[in-house]
VOGU-3710 file (C-alpha; in Angstrom, 3 decimals, decimal comma):
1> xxxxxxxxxx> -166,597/-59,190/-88,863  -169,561/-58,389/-86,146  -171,869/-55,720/-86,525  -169,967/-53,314/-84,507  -167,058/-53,358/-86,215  -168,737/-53,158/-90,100  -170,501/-50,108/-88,366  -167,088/-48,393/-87,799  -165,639/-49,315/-90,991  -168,460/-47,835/-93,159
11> xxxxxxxxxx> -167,343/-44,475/-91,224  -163,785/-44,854/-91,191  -163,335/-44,150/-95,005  -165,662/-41,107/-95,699  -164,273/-39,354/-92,199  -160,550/-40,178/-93,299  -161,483/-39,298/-97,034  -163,129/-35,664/-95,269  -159,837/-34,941/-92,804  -157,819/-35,381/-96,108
21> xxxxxxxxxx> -160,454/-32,734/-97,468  -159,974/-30,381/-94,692  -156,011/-30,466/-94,956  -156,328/-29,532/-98,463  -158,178/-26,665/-97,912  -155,709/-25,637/-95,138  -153,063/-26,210/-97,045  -154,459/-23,944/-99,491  -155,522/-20,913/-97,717  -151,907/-21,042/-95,549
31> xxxxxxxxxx> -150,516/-21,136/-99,163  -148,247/-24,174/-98,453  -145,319/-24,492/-101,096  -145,511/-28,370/-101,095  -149,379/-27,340/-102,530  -148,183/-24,816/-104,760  -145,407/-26,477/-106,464  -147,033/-29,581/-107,139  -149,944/-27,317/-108,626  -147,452/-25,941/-110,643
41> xxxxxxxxxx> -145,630/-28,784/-112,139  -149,272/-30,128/-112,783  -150,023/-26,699/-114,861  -146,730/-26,851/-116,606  -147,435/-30,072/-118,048  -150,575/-29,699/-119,089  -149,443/-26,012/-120,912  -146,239/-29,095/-122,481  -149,227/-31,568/-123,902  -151,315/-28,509/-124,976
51> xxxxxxxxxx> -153,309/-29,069/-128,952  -156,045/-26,550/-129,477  -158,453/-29,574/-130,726  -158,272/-31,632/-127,790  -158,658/-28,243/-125,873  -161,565/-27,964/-127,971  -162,974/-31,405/-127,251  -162,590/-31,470/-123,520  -164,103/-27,612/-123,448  -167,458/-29,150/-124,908
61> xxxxxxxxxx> -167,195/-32,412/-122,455  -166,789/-29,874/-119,578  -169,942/-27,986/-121,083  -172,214/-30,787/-121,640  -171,425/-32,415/-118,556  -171,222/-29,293/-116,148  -172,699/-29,809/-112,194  -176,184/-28,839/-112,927  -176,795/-30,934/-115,883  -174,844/-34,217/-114,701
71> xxxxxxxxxx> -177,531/-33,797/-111,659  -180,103/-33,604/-114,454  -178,790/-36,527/-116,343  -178,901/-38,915/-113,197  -182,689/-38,335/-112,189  -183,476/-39,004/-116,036  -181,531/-42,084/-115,675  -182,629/-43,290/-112,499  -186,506/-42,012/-112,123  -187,820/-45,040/-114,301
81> xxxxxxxxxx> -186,337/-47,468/-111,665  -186,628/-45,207/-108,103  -190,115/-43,464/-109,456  -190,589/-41,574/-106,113  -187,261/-43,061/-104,040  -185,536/-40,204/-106,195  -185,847/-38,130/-103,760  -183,217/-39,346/-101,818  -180,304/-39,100/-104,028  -181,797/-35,937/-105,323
91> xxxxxxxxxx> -180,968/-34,467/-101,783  -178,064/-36,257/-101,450  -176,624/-34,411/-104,888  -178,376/-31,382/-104,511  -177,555/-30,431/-100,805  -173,506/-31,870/-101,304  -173,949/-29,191/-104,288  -174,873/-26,374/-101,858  -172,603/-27,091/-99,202  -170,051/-27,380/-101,960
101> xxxxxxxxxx> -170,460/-23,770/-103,061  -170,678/-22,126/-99,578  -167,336/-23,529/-99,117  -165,880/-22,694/-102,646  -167,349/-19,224/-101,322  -165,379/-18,872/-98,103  -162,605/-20,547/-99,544  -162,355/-17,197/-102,175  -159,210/-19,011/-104,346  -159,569/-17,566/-107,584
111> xxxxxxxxxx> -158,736/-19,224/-110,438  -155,679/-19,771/-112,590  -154,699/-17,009/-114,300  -153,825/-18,412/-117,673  -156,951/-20,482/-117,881  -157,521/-21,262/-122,169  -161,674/-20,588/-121,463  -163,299/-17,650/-119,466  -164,829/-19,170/-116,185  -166,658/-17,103/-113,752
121> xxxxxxxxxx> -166,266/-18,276/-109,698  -163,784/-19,199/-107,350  -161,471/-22,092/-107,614  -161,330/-24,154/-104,613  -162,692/-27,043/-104,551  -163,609/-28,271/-108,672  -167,665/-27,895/-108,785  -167,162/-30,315/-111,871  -165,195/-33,157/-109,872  -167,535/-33,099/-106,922
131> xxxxxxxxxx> -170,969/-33,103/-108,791  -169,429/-36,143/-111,362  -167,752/-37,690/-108,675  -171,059/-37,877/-106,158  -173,494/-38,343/-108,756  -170,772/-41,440/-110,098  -170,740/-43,058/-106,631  -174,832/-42,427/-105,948  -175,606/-44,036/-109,657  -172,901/-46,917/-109,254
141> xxxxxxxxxx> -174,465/-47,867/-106,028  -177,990/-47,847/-106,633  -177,525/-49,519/-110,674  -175,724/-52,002/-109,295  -178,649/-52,799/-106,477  -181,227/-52,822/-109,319  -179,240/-54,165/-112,420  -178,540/-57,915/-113,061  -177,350/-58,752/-115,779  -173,334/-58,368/-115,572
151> xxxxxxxxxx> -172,571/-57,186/-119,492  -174,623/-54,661/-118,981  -173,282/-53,304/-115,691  -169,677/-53,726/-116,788  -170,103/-51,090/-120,197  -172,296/-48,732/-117,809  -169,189/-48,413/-115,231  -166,772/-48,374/-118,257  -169,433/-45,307/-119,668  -169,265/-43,737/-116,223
161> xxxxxxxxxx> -165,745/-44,140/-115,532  -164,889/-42,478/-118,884  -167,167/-39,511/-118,674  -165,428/-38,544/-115,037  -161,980/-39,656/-116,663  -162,762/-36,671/-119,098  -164,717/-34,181/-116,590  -161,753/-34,359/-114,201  -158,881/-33,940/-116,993  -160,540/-30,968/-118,738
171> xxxxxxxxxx> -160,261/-28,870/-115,246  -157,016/-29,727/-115,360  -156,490/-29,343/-119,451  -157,938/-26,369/-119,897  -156,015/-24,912/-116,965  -159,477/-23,552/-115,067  -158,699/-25,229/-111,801  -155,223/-26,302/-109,793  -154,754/-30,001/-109,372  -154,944/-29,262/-105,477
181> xxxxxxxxxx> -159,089/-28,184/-106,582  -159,935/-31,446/-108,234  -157,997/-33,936/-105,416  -159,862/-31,766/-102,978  -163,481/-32,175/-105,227  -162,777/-35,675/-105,134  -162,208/-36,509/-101,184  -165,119/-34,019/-100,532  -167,436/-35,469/-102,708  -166,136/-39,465/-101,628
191> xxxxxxxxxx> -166,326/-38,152/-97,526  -170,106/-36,186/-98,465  -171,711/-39,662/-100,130  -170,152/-41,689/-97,099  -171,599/-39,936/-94,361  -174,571/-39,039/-95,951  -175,373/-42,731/-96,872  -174,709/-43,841/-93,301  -176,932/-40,887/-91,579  -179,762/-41,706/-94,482
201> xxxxxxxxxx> -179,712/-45,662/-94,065  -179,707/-45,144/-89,957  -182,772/-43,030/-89,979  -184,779/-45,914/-92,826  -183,565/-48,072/-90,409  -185,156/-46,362/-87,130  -188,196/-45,656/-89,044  -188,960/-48,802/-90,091  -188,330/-50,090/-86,415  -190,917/-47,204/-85,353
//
């Protein structure tokens, strides 16, 4: 594969992974049936697999692992190995956080109405599936640059993994976003670390060529 081409292909993803974003949140504010029903069917079965003490457990995941502190949680991790290169994915998290809200803002969804826990804010998309997706996908990438020995990467994904698993299924669980806010959370925050990644390594690039 030439250079060209590997330089298209590390866009094609996060721009296809955005559109699918975007048609989400069309979908959404045209109200599209195909949307709503599968939202729906998604709610129903959660309310069919409901037990108060896993409703419990996944309120207290979705509590100690909320957008704010997960941000928190990966500069504590990654500061002893980036020191002052934390800056970066600091910006990366912080300003996909931002730009996540002004659109949950214009979006205006509001949430389900027989949510099990009292959440303030709009709906559209998950703040909790973007913020552990993007901070997942910025810690996976930069572990795995510093990190050799392969035990020890393989139960820090497995860690990882779980901890979204969990994020992601208490939206859904406790019923205080649709499924059509988490899929959306995820593209968004999978198209935001694409494009940002490729914009941030072209301008280290042209610096260092300065």
């Amino acid at each position: 594969m030439n250079i060209r081409k590997k330089e298209i292909y590390k866009w094609f993803l996060p721009i296809i992974s955005l559109s699918v974003f975007i048609g989400i949140m069309l979908l959404v504010k045209l109200n599209n049936s195909v949307v709503l029903n599968i939202d729906s069917a998604v709610t129903q079965w959660m309310i069919y697999i409901q037990q108060a003490n896993v409703a419990t457990f996944l309120h207290t995941i979705a509590h100690v692992f909320s957008p704010i502190l997960v941000i928190i949680y990966m500069c504590i991790l990654l500061l002893p190995f980036l020191k002052r290169r934390i800056v970066m994915p600091f910006m990366e998290v912080m300003v996909g956080y931002i730009s996540m809200e002004i659109i949950k803002v214009s979006v205006a969804r509001t949430r389900p109405a027989d949510k099990l826990v009292n959440v303030l804010g709009y709906s559209f998309p998950s703040a909790h599936t973007f913020e552990i997706i993007l901070v997942l996908l910025v810690s996976l990438g930069i572990i795995k640059r510093i990190l050799r020995n392969t035990k020890t990467l393989y139960f820090i994904q497995i860690f990882l993994f779980s901890i979204t698993f969990l994020v992601l299924f208490s939206r859904l669980y406790l019923r205080v976003h649709f499924f059509s806010d988490v899929a959306a959370g995820v593209f968004l925050a999978y198209g935001w670390h694409g494009i940002w990644q490729n914009i941030a390594n072209k301008l280290i690039k042209n610096l260092h060529n300065c």
